[in-house]
N, C-alpha and C positions, 0 to 999 in steps of 0.2 A: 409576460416575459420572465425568463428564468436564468441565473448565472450559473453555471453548471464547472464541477469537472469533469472534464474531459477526458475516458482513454483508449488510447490507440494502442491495434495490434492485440487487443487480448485481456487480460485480468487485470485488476488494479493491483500494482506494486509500490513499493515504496514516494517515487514519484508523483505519482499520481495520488494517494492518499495524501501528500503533502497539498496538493488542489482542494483535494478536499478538506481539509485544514479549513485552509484560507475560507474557504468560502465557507463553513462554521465559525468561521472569525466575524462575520458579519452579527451575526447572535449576542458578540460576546457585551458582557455587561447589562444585556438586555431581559425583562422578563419575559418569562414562560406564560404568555396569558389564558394559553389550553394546548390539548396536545390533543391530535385528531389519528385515532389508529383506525386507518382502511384497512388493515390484511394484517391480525395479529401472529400470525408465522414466521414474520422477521422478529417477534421477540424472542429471546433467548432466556428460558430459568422464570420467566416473570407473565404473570395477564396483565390483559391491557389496561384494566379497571385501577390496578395498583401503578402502573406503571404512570400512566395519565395523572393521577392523585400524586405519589412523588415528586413528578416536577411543574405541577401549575402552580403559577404564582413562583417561583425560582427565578432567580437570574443565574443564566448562562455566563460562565468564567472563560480566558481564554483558553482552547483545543489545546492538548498537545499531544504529539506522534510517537507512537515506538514500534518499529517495523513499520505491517500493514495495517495496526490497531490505532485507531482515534479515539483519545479520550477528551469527554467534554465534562468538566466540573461543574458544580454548581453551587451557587450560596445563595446567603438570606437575603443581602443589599446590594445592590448594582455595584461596589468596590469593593465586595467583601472576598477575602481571601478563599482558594478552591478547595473546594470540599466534596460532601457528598447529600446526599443520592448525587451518581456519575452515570454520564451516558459513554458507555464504551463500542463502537461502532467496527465491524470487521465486515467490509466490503465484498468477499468471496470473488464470485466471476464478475458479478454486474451491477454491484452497489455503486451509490452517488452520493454527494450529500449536493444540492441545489437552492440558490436563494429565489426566491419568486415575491412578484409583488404580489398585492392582493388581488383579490378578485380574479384573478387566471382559472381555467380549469384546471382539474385534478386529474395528471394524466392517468393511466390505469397503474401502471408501475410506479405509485409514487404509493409508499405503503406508511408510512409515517409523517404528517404535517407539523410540524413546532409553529406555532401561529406567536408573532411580536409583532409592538405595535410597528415599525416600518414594513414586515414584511414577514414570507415565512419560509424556513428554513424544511425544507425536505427530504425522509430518505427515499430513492429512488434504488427499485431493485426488482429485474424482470426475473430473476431464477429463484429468488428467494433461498440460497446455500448458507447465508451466516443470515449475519445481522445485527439486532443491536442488542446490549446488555444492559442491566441498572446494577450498578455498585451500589448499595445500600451504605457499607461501613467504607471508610476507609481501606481496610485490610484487604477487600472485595476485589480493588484493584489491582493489587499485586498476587492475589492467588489466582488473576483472568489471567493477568501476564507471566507468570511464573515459570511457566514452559518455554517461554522466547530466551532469545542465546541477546547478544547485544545487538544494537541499533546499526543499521548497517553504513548508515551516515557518521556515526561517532564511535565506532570501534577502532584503536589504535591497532600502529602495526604488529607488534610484537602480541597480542591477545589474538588479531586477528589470525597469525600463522597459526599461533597454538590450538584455537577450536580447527581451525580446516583441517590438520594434522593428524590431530588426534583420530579421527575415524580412518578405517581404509576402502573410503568409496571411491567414485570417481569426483574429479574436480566439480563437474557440475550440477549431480546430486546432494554433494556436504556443501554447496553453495544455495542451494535452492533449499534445505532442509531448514525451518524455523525455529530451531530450538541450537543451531549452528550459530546461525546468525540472520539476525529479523530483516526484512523487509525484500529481499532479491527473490522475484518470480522469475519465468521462463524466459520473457525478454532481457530483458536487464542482462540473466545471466550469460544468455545467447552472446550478447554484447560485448560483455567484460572480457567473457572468453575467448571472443575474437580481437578485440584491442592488447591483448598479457599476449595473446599466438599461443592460448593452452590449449591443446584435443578437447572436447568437451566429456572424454571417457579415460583422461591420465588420470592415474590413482592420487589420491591427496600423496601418499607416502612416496613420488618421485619429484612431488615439487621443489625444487631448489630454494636455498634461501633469496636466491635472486628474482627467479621465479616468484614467490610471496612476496616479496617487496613492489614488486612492477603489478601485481593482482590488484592488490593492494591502493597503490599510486592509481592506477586507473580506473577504481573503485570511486575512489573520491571525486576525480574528477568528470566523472560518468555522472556521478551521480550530485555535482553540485550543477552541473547543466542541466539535467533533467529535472533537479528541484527546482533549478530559476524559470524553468516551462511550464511549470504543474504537470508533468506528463512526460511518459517517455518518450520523446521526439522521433521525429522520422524521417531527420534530414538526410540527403543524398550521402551526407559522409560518414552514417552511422549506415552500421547494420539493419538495424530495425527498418531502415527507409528502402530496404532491397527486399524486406519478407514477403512481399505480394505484387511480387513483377512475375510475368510469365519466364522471362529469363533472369533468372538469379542470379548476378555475377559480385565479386568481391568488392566493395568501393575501394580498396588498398591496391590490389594486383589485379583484378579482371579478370581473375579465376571460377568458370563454374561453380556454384554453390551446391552444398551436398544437402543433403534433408536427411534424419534421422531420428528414432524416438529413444532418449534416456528419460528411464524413471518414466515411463507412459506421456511423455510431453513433447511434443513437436521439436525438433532441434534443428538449428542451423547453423553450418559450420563450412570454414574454406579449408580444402584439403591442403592450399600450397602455404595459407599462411598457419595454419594450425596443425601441425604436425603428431604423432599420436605420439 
């Protein structure tokens, strides 16, 4: 048996990488007593030879999130403060991280094993697009993430207006861009931009200051739901929970739902409550 995150509707986004958190929380404290690489493709920058050597014998620190990146530290002593070599984990389409007990099979998409004495901690990943990293230094870590814009859980209002502002794209392109602000994939922003009632193609440069504020306000609370899930939910009152019904209609007004592609990504949007 395996504990898994979970994601619905499409690519792991900020939410659902918070799953995955959790469920490399299980690791934490614990040592590295080998590291089994099936499919060294998911490594990134590293072989598997070094990579494996790095962290056997380590204990895993607890995960922390920024955006769709998982970082996992690591020290010498089961309390010892996080360090490095770091395992930095970027999920792409179809990454996981999974607990399993022993002795299970391996399924075929499970391309990385971390083997501890309870149990072991799995990447899981059929398309193989990203994957995992080793931070060697310190410093490693912040030149992976140096291209991300801020956390899209803890970006204040006033910082928040100013990165969307600044570019003149549309709303939901400078929302979805990572170096904007980290962690809002397709759903999510599908979502937001139907709770604020933005077009998903108004230009950042007509949003209102009130407009931003309300993005903003329903940013937060989009997304401390979908953290308390592990996953972007897809209940009947959310958008997301109307994406793959043959008849689309609005859970707000019972409007026809329109389908559209910005930025090459599926989009869905209600014409009566989103107006351009």
């Amino acid at each position: 048996m395996c504990g898994r995150g979970w994601v619905v509707g499409g690519m792991p986004e900020l939410p659902d990488v918070e799953g995955f958190r959790r469920v490399a929380q299980r690791a934490g404290g614990r040592q590295v007593r080998s590291v089994r690489v099936c499919d060294a493709q998911v490594l990134r920058g590293v072989g598997s030879g070094e990579f494996q050597e790095a962290l056997r014998r380590r204990y895993f620190q607890a995960p922390w999130r920024w955006g769709k990146w998982l970082v996992i530290p690591t020290s010498g002593a089961p309390n010892g403060g996080p360090g490095t070599p770091a395992v930095l984990a970027h999920f792409g389409m179809t990454g996981s991280f999974e607990w399993c007990r022993h002795g299970g099979d391996v399924h075929p998409h499970d391309r990385v094993v971390f083997d501890f004495a309870p149990g072991e901690l799995r990447y899981h990943d059929m398309r193989k697009l990203t994957g995992l990293h080793l931070a060697r230094q310190p410093g490693e870590v912040d030149e992976l993430l140096a291209e991300l814009g801020p956390d899209a859980q803890r970006v204040g209002v006033e910082e928040f207006g100013e990165r969307l502002t600044r570019t003149r794209r549309g709303t939901k392109a400078a929302l979805m861009d990572q170096s904007v602000l980290a962690g809002l994939g397709n759903i999510c922003t599908d979502e937001l931009l139907w709770r604020a009632r933005v077009h998903p193609n108004r230009a950042t440069t007509k949003l209102s200051a009130d407009d931003l504020e309300l993005l903003h306000q329903e940013m937060r609370v989009m997304l401390r739901d979908a953290v308390r899930a592990g996953r972007v939910p897809d209940d009947a009152s959310w958008l997301t929970g109307h994406r793959d019904e043959p008849d689309q209609r609005c859970p707000r007004c019972s409007t026809a739902l329109r389908r559209t592609r910005v930025g090459g990504r599926g989009t869905l949007w209600c014409p009566a409550c989103q107006s351009d």
